[in-house]
N, C-alpha and C positions, 0 to 999 in steps of 0.2 A: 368780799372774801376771796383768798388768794389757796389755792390747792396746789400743795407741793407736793410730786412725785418723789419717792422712795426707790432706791434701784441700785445696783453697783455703780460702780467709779472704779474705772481703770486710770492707770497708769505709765505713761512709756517716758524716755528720756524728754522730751521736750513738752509733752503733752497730757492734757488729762481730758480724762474721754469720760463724760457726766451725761446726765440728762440734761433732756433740754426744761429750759423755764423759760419764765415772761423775756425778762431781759435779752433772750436771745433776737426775738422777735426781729427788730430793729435790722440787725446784721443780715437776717434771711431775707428782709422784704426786700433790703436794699437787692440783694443777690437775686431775687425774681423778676424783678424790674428790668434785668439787665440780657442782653442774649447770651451771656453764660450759663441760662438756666434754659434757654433750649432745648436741652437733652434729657431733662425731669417736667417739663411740663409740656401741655396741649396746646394751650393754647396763650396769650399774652394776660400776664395776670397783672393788677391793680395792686395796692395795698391791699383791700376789702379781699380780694379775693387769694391774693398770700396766704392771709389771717387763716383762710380754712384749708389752705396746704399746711400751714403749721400746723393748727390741728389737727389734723390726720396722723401728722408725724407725731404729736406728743400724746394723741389720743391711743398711738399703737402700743405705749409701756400698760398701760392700764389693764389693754383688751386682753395680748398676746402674752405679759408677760416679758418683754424683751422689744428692741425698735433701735431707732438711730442715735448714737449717742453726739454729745456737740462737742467738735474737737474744740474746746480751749486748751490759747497758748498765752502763759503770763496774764490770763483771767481777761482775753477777749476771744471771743467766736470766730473762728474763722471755717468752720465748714460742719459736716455731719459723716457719719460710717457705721453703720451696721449693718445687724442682721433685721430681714424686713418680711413679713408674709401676710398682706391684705388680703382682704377678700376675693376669692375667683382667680387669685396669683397659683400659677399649676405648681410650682414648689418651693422652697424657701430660698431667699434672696442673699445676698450682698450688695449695699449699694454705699455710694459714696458722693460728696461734693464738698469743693472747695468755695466757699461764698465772695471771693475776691479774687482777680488776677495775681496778685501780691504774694499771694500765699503758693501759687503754683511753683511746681520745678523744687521744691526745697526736699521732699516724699515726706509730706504729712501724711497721706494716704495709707503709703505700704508703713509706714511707721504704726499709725490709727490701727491697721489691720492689724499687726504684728500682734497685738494685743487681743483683736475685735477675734483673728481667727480660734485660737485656740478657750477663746470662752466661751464660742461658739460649738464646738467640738466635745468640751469636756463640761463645764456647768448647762446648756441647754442639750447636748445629746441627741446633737447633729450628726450625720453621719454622711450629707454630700448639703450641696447651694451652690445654687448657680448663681452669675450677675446676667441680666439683661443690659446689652448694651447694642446701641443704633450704629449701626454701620461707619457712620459718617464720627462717631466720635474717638479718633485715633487715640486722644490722652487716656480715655479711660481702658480701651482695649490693650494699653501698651500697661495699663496698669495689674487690669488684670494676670496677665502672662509674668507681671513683676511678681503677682502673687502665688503666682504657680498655677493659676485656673487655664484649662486646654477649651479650644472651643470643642461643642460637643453641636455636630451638625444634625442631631437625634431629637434633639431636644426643641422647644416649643417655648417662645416667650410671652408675655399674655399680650405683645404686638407683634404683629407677624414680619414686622421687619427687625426686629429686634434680634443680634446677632446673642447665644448662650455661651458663656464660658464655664463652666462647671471646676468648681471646689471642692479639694476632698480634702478629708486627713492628712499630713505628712504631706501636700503638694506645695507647703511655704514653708522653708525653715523658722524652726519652733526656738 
C-alpha cells in the first residue's frame, strides 16, 4: 500500500512546487550520491541510507504540518524548498537544493521561494526564519541575500559552524 500526502501546491511561472512522493526518490538519491550534497548532509550516503533522508523529508508534512516541497519543472524533479523545523532545530528554517548541476544559475531557487516565502508568512504565521548555511557554501549565501535574508551574527545554528541569515516579512519582494 502506497500513502499519498495531501498538502498545497504552489505555483510560479516555470514551476510547480508539490509534495514530495515515491517517484521523487530516484532524482534525490542520485543527488546524494554526489558531492553536491555536501552541504545537506554528514556524512557519505548509500542509496539505503538516502531512503531515510528522504524520509525525514517527506515524514516532516505529516508531523509539522508543512516541509520541503519538490520543485517540478515540466513534471521532473529537479530539487526541493521550503520551510523546515525538526526536532532540537533553535527556530524555523528555510532551505533549499538543486538535485542536478543542470538546473543551477537559471534561479529556480529565488523563483521556488518567490512563492515558498509569502505562504510562509501569511498561511503558516511566520513571523521571522532563518536558513542555516556553512560558510564555505557561496551559491547558497548569495542566494540568500537574493532573497533578502541579512546574516544575523546573534543567532545560533543547530551547527556551530553554520553561518544564519534571517528572513523576515517584506525582506523579498512580494
Amino acid at each position: 500500500m502506497t500513502v499519498t500526502l495531501t498538502g498545497p501546491t504552489l505555483k510560479t511561472e516555470r514551476l510547480t512546487l508539490r509534495l514530495p512522493q515515491l517517484s521523487d526518490f530516484d532524482a534525490f538519491a542520485a543527488f546524494m550520491a554526489t558531492d553536491r550534497s555536501r552541504f545537506v548532509r554528514s556524512e557519505d550516503l548509500d542509496r539505503r541510507k538516502a531512503w531515510r533522508v528522504f524520509g525525514h523529508i517527506v515524514g516532516h508534512w505529516p508531523l509539522r504540518g508543512f516541509g520541503s516541497f519538490v520543485l517540478d519543472r515540466d513534471g521532473t524533479p529537479i530539487g526541493a524548498a521550503g520551510p523546515w523545523f525538526p526536532e532540537g532545530w533553535p527556530e524555523h528554517e528555510f532551505g533549499w537544493t538543486l538535485w542536478s548541476a543542470e538546473h543551477e544559475g537559471h534561479g529556480y531557487i529565488v523563483e521556488a521561494m518567490s512563492a515558498i516565502l509569502p505562504y510562509a508568512w501569511q498561511t503558516l504565521g511566520w513571523t521571522t526564519a532563518v536558513s542555516n548555511i556553512e560558510p564555505d557554501n557561496a551559491a547558497s549565501i548569495r542566494t540568500a541575500e537574493r532573497l533578502g535574508a541579512t546574516l544575523d551574527t546573534t543567532a545560533k545554528g543547530p551547527d556551530d559552524i553554520d553561518l544564519v541569515y534571517r528572513h523576515r516579512p517584506g525582506g523579498f519582494p512580494q
